[in-house]
C-alpha positions as CSV (number, residue, x, y, z in Angstrom):
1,X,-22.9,22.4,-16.8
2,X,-21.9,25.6,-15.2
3,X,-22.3,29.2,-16.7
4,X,-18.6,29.9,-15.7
5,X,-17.3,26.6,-17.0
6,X,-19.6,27.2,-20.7
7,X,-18.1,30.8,-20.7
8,X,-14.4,29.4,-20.5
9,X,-15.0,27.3,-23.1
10,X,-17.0,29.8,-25.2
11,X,-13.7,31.8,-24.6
12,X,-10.9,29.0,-25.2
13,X,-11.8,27.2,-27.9
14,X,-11.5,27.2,-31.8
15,X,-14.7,26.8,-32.8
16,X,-15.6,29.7,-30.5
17,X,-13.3,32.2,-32.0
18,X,-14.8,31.5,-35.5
19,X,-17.8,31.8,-34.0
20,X,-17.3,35.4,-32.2
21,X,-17.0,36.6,-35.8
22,X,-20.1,35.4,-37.1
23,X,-21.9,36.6,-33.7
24,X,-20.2,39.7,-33.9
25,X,-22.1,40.2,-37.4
26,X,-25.4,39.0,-36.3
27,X,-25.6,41.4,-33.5
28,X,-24.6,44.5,-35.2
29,X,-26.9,43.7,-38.0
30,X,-30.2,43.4,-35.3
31,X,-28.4,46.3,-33.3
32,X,-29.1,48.0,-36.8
33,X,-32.0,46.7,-37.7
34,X,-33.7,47.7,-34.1
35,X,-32.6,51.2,-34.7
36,X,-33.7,51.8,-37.7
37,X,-36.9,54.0,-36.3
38,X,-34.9,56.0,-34.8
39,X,-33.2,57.6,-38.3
40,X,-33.6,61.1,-38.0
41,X,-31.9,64.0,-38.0
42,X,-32.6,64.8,-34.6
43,X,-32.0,61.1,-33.0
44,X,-29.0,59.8,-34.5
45,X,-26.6,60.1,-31.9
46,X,-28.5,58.2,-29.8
47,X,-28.0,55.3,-31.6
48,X,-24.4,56.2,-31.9
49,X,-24.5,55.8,-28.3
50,X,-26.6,52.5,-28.6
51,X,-24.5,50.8,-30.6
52,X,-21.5,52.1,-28.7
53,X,-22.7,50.1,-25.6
54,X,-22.9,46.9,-27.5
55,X,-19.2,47.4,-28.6
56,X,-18.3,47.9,-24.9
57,X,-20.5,45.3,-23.8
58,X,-19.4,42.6,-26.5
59,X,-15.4,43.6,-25.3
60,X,-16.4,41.6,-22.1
61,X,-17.4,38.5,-24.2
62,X,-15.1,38.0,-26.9
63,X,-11.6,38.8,-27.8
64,X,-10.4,41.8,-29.3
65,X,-10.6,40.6,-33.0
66,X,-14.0,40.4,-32.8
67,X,-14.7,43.1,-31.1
68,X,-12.9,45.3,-34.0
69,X,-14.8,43.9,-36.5
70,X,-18.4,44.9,-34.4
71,X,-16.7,48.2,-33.8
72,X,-15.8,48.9,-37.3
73,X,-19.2,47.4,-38.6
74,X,-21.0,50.2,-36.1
75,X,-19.3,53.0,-37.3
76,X,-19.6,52.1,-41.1
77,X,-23.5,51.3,-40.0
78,X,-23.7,54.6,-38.6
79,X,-22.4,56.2,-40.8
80,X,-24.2,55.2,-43.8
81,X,-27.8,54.5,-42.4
82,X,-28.1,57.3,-39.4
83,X,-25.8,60.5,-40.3
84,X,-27.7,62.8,-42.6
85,X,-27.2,62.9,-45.4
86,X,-28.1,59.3,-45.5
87,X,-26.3,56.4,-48.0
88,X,-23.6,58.0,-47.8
89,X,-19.9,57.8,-45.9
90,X,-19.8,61.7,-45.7
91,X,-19.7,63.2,-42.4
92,X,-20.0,67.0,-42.5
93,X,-20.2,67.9,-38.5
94,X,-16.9,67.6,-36.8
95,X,-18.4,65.7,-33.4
96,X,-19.8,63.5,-35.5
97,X,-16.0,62.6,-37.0
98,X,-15.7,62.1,-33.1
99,X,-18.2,59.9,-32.5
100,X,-17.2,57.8,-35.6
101,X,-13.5,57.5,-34.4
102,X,-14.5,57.1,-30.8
103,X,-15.9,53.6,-32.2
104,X,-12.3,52.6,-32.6
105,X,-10.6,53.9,-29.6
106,X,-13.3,52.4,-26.9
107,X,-13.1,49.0,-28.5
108,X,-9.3,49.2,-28.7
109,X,-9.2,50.0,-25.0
110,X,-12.4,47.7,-23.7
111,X,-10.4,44.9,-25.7
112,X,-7.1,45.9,-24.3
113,X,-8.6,46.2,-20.5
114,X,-10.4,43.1,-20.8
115,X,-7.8,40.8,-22.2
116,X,-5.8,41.8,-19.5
117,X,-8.2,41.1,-16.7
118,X,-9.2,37.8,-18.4
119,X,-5.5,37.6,-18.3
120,X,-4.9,38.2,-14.6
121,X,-8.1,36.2,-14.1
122,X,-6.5,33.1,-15.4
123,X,-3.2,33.5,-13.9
124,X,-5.3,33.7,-10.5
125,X,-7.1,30.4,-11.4
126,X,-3.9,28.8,-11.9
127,X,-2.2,29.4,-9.1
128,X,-4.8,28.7,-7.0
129,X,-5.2,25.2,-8.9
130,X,-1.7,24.6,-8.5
131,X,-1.6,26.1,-4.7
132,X,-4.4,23.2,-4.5
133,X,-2.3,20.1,-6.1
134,X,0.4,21.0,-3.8
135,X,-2.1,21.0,-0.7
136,X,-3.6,17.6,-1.6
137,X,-0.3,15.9,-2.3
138,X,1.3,17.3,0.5
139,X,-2.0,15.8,2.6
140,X,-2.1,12.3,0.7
141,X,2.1,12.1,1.2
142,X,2.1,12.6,4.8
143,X,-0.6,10.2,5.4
144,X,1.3,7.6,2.8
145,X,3.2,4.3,4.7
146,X,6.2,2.9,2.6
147,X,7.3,3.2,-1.0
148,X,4.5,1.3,-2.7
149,X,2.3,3.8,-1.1
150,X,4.0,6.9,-1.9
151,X,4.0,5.5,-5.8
152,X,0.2,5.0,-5.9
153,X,0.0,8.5,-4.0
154,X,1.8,9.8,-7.3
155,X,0.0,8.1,-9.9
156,X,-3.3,9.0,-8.6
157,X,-2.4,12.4,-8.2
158,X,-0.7,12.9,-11.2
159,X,-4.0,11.8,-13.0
160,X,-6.2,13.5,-11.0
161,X,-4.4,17.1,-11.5
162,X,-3.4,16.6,-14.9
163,X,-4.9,14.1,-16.8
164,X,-1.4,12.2,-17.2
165,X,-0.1,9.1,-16.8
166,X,2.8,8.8,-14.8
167,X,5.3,6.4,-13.8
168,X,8.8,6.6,-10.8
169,X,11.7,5.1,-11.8
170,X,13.7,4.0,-8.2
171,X,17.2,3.9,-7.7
172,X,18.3,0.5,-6.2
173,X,20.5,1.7,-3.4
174,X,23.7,1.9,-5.6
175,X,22.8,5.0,-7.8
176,X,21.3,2.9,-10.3
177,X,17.7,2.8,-11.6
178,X,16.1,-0.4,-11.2
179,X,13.2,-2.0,-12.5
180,X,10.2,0.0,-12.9
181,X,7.7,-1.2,-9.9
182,X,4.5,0.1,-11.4
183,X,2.3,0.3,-14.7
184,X,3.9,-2.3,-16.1
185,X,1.2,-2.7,-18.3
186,X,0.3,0.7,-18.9
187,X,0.7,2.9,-22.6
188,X,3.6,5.2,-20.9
189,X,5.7,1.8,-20.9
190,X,5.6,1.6,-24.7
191,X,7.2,4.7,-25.1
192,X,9.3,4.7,-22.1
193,X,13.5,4.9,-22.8
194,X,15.8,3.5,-19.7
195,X,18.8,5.2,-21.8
196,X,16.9,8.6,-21.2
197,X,16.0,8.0,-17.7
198,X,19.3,6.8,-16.4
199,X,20.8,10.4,-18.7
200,X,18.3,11.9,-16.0
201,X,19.3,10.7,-13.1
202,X,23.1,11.0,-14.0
203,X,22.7,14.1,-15.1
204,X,19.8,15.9,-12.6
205,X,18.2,17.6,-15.9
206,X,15.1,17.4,-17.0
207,X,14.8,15.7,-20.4
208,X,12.2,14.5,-23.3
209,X,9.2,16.4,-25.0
210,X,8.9,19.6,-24.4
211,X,12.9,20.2,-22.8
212,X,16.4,20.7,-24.3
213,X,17.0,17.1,-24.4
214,X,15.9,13.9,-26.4
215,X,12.8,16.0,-26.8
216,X,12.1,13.5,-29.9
217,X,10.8,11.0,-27.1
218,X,6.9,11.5,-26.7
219,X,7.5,11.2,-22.6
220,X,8.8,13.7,-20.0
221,X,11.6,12.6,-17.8
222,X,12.5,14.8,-14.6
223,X,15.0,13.8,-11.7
224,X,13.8,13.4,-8.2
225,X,16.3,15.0,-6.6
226,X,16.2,14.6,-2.3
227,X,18.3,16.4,-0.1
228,X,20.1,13.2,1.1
229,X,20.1,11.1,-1.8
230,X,18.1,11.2,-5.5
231,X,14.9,8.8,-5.2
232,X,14.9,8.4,-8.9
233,X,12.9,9.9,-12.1
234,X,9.5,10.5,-12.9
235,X,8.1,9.9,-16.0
236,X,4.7,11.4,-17.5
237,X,2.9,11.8,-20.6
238,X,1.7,15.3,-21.4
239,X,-0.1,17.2,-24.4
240,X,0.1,20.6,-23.3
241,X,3.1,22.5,-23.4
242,X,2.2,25.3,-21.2
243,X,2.0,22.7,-18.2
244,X,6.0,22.6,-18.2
245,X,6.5,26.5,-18.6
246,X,5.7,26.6,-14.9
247,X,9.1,25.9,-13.3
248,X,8.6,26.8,-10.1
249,X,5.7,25.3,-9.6
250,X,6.9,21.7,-10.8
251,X,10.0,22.0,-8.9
252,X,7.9,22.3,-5.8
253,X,5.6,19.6,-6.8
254,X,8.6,17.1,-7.0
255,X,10.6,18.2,-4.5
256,X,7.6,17.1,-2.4
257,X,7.8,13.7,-3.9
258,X,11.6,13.8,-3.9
259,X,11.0,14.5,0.2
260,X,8.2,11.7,0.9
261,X,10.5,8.9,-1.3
262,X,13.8,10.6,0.4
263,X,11.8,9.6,4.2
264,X,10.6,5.8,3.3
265,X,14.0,5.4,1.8
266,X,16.1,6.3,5.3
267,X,12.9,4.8,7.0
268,X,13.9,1.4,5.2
269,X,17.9,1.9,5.8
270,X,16.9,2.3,9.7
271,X,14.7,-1.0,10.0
272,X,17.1,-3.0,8.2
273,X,20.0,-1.7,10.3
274,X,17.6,-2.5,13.3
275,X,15.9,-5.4,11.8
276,X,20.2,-6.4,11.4
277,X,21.0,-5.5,14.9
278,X,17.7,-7.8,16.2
279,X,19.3,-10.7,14.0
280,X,22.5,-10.7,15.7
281,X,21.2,-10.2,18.9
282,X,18.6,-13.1,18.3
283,X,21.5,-15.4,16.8
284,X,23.6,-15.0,19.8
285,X,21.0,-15.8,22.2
286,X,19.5,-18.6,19.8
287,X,22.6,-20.1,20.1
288,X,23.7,-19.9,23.8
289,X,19.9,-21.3,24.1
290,X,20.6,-23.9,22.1
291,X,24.1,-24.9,23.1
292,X,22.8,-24.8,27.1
293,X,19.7,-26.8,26.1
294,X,21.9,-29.9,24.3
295,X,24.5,-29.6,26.6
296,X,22.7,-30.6,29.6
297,X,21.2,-34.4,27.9
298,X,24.7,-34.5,26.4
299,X,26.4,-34.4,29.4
300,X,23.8,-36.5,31.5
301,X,24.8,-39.5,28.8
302,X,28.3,-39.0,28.8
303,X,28.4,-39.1,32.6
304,X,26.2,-42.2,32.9
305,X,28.1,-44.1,30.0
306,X,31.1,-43.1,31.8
307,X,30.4,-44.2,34.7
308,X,29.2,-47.9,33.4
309,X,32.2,-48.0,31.6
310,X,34.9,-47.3,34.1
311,X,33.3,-48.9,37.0
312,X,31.5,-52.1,38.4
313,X,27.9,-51.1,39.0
314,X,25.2,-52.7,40.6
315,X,22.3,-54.2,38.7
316,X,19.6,-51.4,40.2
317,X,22.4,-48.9,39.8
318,X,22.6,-49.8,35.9
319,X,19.4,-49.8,35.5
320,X,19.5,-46.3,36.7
321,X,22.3,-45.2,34.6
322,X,20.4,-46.2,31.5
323,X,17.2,-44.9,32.5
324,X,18.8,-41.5,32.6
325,X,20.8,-42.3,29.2
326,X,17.2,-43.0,27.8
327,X,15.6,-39.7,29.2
328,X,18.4,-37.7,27.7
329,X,18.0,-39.3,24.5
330,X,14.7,-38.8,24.6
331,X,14.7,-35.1,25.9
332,X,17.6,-35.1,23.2
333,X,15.5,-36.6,20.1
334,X,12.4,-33.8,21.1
335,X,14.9,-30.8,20.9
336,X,16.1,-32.1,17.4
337,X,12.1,-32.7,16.2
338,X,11.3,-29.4,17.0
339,X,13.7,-27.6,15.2
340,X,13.8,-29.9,11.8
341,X,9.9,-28.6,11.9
342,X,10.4,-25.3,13.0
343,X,12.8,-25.5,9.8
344,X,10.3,-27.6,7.8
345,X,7.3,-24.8,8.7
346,X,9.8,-21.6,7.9
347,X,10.4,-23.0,4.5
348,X,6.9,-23.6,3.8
349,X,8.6,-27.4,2.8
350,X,6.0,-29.3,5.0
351,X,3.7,-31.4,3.0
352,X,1.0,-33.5,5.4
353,X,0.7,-37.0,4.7
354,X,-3.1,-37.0,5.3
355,X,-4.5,-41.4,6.2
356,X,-7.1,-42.4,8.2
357,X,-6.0,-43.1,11.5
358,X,-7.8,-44.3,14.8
359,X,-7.8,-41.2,17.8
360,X,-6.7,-44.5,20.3
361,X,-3.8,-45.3,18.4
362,X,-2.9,-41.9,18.3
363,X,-3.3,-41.4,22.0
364,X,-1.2,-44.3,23.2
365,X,1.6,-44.2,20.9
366,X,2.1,-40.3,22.2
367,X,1.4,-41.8,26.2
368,X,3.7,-44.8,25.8
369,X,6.8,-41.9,24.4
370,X,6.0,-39.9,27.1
371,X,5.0,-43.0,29.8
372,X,8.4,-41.8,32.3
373,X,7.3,-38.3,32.3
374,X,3.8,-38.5,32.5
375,X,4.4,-41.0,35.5
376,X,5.1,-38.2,38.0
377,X,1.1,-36.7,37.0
378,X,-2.1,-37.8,37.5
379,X,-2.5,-38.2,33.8
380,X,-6.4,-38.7,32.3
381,X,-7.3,-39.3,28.9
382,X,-10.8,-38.9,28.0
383,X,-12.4,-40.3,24.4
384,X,-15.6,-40.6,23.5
385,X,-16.1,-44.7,22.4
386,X,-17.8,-43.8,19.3
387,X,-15.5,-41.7,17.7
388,X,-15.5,-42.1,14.7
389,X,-11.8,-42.5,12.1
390,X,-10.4,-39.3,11.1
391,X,-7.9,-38.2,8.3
392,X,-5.1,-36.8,9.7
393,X,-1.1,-36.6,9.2
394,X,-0.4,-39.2,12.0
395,X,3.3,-38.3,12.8
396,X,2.7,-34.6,12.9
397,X,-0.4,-35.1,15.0
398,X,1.9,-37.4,17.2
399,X,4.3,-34.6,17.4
400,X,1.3,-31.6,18.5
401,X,0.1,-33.8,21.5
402,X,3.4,-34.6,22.5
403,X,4.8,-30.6,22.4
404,X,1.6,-30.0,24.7
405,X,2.0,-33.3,27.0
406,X,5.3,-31.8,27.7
407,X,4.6,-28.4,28.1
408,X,2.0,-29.5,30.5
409,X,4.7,-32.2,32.3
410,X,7.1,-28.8,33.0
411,X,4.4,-26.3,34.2
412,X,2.5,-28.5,36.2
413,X,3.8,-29.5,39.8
414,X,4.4,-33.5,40.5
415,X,0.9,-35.7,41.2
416,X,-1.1,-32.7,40.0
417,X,-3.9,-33.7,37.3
418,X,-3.4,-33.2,33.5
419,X,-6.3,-33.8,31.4
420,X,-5.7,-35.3,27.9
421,X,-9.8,-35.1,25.9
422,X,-11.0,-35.9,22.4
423,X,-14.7,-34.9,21.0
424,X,-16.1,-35.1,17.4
425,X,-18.5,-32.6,16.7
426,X,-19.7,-30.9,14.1
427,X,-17.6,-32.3,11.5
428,X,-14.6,-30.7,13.6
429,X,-12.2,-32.8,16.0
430,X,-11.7,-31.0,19.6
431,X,-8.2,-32.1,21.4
432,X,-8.2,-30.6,25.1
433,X,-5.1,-30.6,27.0
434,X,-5.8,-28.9,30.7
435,X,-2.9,-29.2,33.8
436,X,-3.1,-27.7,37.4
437,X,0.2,-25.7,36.5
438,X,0.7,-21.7,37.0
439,X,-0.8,-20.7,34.1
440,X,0.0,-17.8,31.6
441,X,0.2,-14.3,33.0
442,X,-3.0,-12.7,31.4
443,X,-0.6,-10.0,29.0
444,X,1.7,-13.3,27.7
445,X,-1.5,-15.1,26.7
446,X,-1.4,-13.2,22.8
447,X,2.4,-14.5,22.8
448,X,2.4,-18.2,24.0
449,X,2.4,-19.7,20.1
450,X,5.4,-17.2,19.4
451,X,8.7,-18.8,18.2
452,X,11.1,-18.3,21.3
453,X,8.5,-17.2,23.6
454,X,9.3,-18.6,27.5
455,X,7.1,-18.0,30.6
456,X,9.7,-18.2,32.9
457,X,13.1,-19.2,31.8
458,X,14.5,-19.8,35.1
459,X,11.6,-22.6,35.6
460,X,11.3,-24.7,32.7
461,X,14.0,-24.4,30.6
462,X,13.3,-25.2,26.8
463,X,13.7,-23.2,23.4
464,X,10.6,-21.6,23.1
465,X,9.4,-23.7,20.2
466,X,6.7,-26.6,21.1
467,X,4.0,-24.1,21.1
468,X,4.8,-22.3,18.3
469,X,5.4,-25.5,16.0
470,X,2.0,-26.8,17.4
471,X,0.1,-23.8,16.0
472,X,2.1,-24.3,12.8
473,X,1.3,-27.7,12.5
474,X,-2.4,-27.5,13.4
475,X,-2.8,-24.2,11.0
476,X,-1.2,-26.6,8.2
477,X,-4.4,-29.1,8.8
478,X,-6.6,-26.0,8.6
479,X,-7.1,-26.0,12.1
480,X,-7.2,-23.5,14.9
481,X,-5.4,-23.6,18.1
482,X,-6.3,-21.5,21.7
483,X,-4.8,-21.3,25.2
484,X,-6.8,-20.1,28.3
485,X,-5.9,-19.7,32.3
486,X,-8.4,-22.1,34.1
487,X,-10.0,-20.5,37.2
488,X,-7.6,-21.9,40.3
489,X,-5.0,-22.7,38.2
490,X,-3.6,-23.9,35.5
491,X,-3.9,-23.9,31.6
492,X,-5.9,-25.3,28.9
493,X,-5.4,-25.8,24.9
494,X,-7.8,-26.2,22.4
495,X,-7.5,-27.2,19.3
496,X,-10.3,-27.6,16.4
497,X,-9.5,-29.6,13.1
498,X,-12.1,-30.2,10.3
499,X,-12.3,-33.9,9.6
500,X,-14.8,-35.9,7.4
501,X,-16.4,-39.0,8.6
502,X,-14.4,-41.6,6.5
503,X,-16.5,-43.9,3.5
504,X,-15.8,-47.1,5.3
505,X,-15.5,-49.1,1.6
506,X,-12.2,-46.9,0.7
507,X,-9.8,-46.5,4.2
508,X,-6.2,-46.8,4.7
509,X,-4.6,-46.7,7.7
510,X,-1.0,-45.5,8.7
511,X,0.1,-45.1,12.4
């Protein structure tokens, strides 16, 4: 423990005062004792002086009752042991009557002196604590991102500086306080009054123990007050007094608060407007997306069912006419899936539907959907004859290889090769998709699973979706999924999915 810190407290306490009496005595009566030889007539007035210094010196140490008592116990000492004639309270010489009330006036005025420095002393100490908590909160403020932040900030602080609980009361956005979002479990709540605290922020006054107002309630309420708009109330817990005689100082101290709460406040009201602005603009586009992408398989079938409706056709020209009514169903039916999932994987609604299923069934019910498109492409499949069953969600599987078949189909020029590859290892499966097509630019590779996200718009059409709903769909089997340019072209997915090897006594199968 430090000597300063042992001195403060040797100074501050109860105990201590009680104890400068006693200490007072005991050193006097050694002071006495240790002078005792030099008793004569021609010697006394040194230990006038001697005792005279311990008063002056004991003034540093203790507070001015004790040093009265030493004082007065010195010149009654000297008095009646050292002035001749001895045992006696007469004093006959007139310097001596000096000396004797000198005792008094030096203690008066090293008690006076000293009291005052010691009171200078702490006001410095103060001020430079306080100059400190401001610093520090200041620092920790600035550096603070959002409300929740700026409330632990507080907390921290508050406990740190001043041994306090605390606790910030926010206003919801309609000059009303809301909920309390911390400590909900702490002491301050059992004492804590939203009657009070709402009086506070009405009212901008500082109110409980230690104020004016509803100073019955054992908490301290004072308004956060912004020069915009009033955050809220804080609300501490506080023994000592003196801590809220200090106006200036707390004013500062929550204005600073008032000023970081004031900032994340507008900081929220300008993202949501933004945040607001980016939803409209997203809507509009959404929908102009989504209108131009159903419109064109709509209009394909109405204009082929048209035409076999109002005219004679020609067998092969029939045939034609409902293989385009089929594509644009089909093209039609895949726009529909991929928003119910997109919908399904936003609500967090998607439960999997997990059976063991064969990797060859899988395959050719996903080729045989796709069997027109994947006509125009030198389409390989590649699967290992020992692989083994795997649980998986067969329809949402069905739907993944299909988003990436036709990705691959719209990037990848006619006849060019597209790669379709299953591997177990490791207790993980590996799907590969690779085409020939034009890849990613190397900046849009981070962005190809983002909802909306189009490589060229003017190309390939599309919402933006198939990738994204593949990574969604794969994540939900606890899976991963990547995307990398393949050196002279092209573009190849990977995706990894733990799987079991099945117990073959206990298998189900669903396709």
């Amino acid at each position: 423990m430090k000597p300063r810190y042992m001195l403060k407290l040797f100074r501050n306490s109860a105990f201590s005062r009680l104890f400068q009496y006693l200490l007072a005595v005991i050193i006097i009566g050694l002071a006495t004792l240790f002078c005792i030889p030099l008793s004569t007539p021609q010697s006394y007035h040194i230990v006038s002086f001697i005792l005279l210094f311990i008063v002056a010196l004991m003034a540093v140490f203790m507070g001015i009752g004790p040093v009265l008592l030493a004082s007065t116990m010195s010149a009654v000492v000297w008095n009646y042991f050292f002035i001749p004639p001895y045992h006696t309270f007469h004093i006959a010489k007139t310097e001596d009557k000096f000396m004797f009330g000198s005792f008094f006036v030096i203690a008066l005025l090293n008690g006076v002196l000293t009291n005052r420095i010691r009171r200078n002393e702490r006001l410095v100490i103060e001020r430079e604590l306080q100059t400190n908590a401001l610093f520090q909160l200041t620092g920790e403020l600035s550096k603070a991102r959002g409300i929740v932040q700026v409330l632990e900030v507080v907390r921290d602080d508050f406990k740190k500086h001043f041994n306090a609980d605390s606790l910030i009361i926010l206003q919801d956005g309609n000059n009303h306080l809301e909920t309390p979002l911390q400590a909900e479990g702490s002491e301050i709540m059992q004492d804590f009054d939203i009657m009070v605290a709402e009086w506070v922020f009405e009212n901008h006054k500082k109110a409980g123990m230690f104020t004016d107002h509803y100073s019955d309630n054992p908490l301290t309420y004072y308004p956060l007050t912004g020069t915009r708009l009033n955050p809220g109330v804080i609300v501490f817990k506080i023994d000592k007094s003196d801590y809220l005689k200090k106006d200036a100082f707390w004013n500062t101290y929550f204005t600073q608060i008032s000023n970081a709460l004031e900032r994340e406040f507008l900081g929220e009201v300008a993202l949501k407007a933004r945040v607001f602005e980016e939803s409209g603009r997203l809507y509009k586009t959404l929908f102009n997306l989504i209108s131009h992408e159903f419109r064109i398989p709509i209009a394909t079938i109405m204009g082929a069912s048209d035409t076999l409706l109002a005219t004679k056709t020609s067998e092969k020209n029939r045939e034609e006419l409902l293989n385009e009514i089929f594509k644009a169903s089909g093209r039609l039916n895949h726009l529909i899936e991929n928003l119910l999932n997109m919908s399904r994987l936003e609500s967090g609604k998607l439960s999997l539907r997990l059976n063991w299923c064969d990797i060859n069934d899988l395959i050719n019910k996903v080729t045989q959907n796709l069997k027109q498109e994947l006509e125009q492409f030198n389409f390989k499949v590649n699967v290992a004859d020992d692989f083994p069953l795997v649980k998986l969600d067969f329809g949402l599987m069905e739907q993944v290889l299909n988003n990436l078949l036709v990705n691959s189909c719209r990037h990848s020029p006619p006849s060019s090769e597209i790669n379709l590859s299953m591997l177990y290892d490791g207790g993980n499966i590996i799907m590969t998709v690779t085409d020939q097509g034009e890849g990613f630019p190397a900046e849009a590779l981070p962005k190809v699973f983002d909802k909306f996200f189009r490589a060229d718009d003017s190309k390939t059409g599309g919402l933006g979706l198939g990738l994204s709903i593949v990574k969604g769909l794969v994540e939900a089997h606890k899976g991963t999924v990547r995307v990398e340019n393949v050196a002279g072209g092209g573009a190849k997915f990977t995706i990894i999915i733990p799987s079991e090897i099945p117990d073959m006594k206990d298998i189900s199968f669903e396709k």
